[in-house]
C-alpha positions, 0 to 999 in steps of 0.5 A: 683826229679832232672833229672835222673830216677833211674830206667832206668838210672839204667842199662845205661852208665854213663858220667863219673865214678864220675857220676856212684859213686854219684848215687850208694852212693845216692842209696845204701849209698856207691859206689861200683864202682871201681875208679882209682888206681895205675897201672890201664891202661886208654885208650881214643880213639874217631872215626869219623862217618867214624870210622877212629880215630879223633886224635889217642888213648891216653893211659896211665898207672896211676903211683905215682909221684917220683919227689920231691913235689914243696912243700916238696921241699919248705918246705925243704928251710923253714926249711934250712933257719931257720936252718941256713943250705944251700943247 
């Protein structure tokens, strides 16, 4: 058995959500926990032992990425240079 007890480790906080999937899918074959999608908010924030914030929150909002791809933008000079077309 490796180092976690599935039944009081049941009801407690895991590490991370991938921590929380891995042991839903080994426990009922199939996570069920939520993971990120686009327009989830993520908000991180650390106090000290005084309660005062150690760096500030961090806070983001998971979001496509509209730049062009280092690789779409690769594949089109491939394909330019095959062609005989510049850009």
């Amino acid at each position: 058995m490796s180092g976690r007890s599935r039944v009081s480790d049941a009801l407690r906080p895991s590490a991370s959500i991938a921590e929380r999937r891995a042991i839903e899918t080994i426990d009922r074959g199939t996570a069920t926990t939520g993971f990120k999608k686009f327009g989830a908010r993520v908000r991180i924030q650390m106090s000290g032992p005084d309660g005062q914030s150690l760096f500030g929150a961090i806070d983001q909002t998971i979001s496509r990425d509209t730049r062009t791809s280092w690789r779409r933008a690769a594949a089109a000079g491939v394909q330019a240079r095959q062609t005989g077309i510049r850009r």
